[in-house]
N, C-alpha and C positions, 0 to 999 in steps of 0.2 A: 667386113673383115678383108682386109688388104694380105694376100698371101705372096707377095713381092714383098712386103716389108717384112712378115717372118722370114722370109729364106735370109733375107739381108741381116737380119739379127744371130743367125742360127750363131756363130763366131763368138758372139759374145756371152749368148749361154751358154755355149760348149766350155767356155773359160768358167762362168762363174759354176757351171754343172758338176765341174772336175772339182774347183775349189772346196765348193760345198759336200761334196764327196769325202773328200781329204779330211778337212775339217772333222767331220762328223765321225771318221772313221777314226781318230786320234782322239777325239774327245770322249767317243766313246768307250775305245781301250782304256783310255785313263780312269774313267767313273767306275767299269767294270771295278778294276784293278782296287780303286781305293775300298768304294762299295763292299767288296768282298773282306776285305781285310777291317776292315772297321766291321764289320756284320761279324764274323771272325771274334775279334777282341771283346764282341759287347755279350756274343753267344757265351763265351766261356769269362767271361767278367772279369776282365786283365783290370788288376788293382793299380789304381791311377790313373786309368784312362776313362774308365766309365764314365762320369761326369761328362766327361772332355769331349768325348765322342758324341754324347746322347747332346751334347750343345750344338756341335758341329752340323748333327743331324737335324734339329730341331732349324739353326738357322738356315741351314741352304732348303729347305723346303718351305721355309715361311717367309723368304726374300726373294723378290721377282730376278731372274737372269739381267734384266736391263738396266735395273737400279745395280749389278753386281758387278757389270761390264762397265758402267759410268763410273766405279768407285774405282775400280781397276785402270780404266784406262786415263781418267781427269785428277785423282786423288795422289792415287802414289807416288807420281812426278812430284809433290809438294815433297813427298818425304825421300825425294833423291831417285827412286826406282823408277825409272822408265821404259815399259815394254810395248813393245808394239803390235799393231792391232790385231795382225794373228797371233799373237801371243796370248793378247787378251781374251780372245774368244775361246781359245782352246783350254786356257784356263779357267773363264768361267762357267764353260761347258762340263768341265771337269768336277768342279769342285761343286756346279747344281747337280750334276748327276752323278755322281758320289753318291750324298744322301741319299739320291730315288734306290740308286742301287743299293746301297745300305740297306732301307727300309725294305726290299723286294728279296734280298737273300736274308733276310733276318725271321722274315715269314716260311721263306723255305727251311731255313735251319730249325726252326722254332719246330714247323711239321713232325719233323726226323719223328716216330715211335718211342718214347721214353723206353720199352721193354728192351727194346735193340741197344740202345745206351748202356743198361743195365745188364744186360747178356754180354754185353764186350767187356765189362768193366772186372764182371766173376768172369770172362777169359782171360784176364790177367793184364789188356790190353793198356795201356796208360795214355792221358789226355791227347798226345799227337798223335798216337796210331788212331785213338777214337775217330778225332777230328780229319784222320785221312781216309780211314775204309770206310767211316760207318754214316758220320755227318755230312763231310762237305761233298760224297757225291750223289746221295740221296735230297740233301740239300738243293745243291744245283739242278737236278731236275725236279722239284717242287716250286724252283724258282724260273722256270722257264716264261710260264703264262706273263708274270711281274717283269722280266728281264725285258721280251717282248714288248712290250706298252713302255717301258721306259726307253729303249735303244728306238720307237716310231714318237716318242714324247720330243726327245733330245734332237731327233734329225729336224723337227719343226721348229724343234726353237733357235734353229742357226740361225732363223730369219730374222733374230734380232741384230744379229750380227750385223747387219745393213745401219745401224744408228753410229757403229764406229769407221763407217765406212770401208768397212772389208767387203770386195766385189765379189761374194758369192752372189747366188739364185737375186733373191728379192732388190740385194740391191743393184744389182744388173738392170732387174725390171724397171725401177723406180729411176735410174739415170738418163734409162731412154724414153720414158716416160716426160722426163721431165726437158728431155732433148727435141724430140718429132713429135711432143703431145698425140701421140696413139696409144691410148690405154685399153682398149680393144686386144691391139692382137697383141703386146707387151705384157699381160696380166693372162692372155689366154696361154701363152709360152710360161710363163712361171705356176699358173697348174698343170699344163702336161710334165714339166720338168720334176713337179714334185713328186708325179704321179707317178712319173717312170723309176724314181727310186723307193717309193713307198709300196708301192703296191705288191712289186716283186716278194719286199721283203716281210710284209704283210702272209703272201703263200707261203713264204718259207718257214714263217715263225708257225703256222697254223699247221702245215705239216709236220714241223720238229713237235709241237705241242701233242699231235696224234699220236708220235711215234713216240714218245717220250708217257704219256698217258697207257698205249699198249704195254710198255716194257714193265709198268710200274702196276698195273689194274688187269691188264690181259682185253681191254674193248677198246 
């Protein structure tokens, strides 16, 4: 392990470490955002969407992120649309993790206590108030553990991101890799890099989960 040649790297991880950051941090707002809303519409059975959505959800979890990125970034140009490679990934960041989120607040809404539903309903309460006091924030924290696993899911799979040549983390690694042939200490910098954003957030979701389990259970 040559540790002249990490310091000499550090510049270009620092670039793709921020990248990858970004990325993740937008793509993930986005999945959140849709995930909920789709979770939302299928909870309370918005007519005409049903179908629509349970397809939507079905397909971005039964199609790999790679084959999603390749259609997006090789395909749509045929039919005039063409966006660019960060475009592309935050797109199909979005739109695979949607569905995860989908499927992870749909388990949490699903939880809610029927009895609590039916207590609001004889308070005279109607479907939005329901859906603002009683569901969606009992919901959200039944969805934590789910939310969790998918926001450490989605930050791994930037890494595909490297096949449209977006210079986040891995494709960083793989440049210079393929530049100074040291796969040693270029492969040892792209686990510390993952590690220093994963891991953090790893403690954070495990203490939100305790405190969130307290507020909810009392242990």
């Amino acid at each position: 392990m040559d540790w002249t040649i990490i310091q000499q790297s550090l510049p270009q991880f620092a670039h793709g470490f921020g990248l990858t950051l970004w990325l993740s941090f937008v793509g993930i707002m986005g999945a959140v955002l849709v995930g909920l809303l789709v979770s939302l519409a299928q909870y309370w059975r918005v007519k005409g969407l049903q179908h629509l959505l349970a397809g939507y959800v079905a397909f971005a979890l039964n199609t790999p992120l790679l084959i999603q990125l390749f259609f997006l970034y090789y395909a749509f140009p045929v039919f005039g649309v063409k966006l660019s490679a960060v475009t592309c990934g935050i797109v199909g960041l979005i739109f695979l993790g949607g569905g995860y989120m989908a499927e992870g607040f749909s388990g949490g809404f699903a939880a809610v206590p029927k009895r609590q539903i039916e207590s609001a309903v004889a308070l005279g309460m109607v479907p939005k108030q329901i859906a603002r006091y009683v569901v969606l924030p009992q919901g959200l924290a039944l969805s934590v553990p789910a939310l969790a696993a998918n926001v450490i899911f989605l930050i791994k799979e930037t890494s595909i991101f490297a096949v449209i040549a977006i210079p986040e983390l891995t494709n960083t690694a793989l440049d210079l890799i393929g530049l100074y042939y040291r796969s040693n200490e270029y492969l040892f910098m792209l686990v510390i890099a993952y590690a220093l954003i994963l891991i953090p957030l790893i403690v954070f979701f495990d203490w939100l989960e305790r405190k969130v389990r307290y507020g909810a259970f009392g242990n």
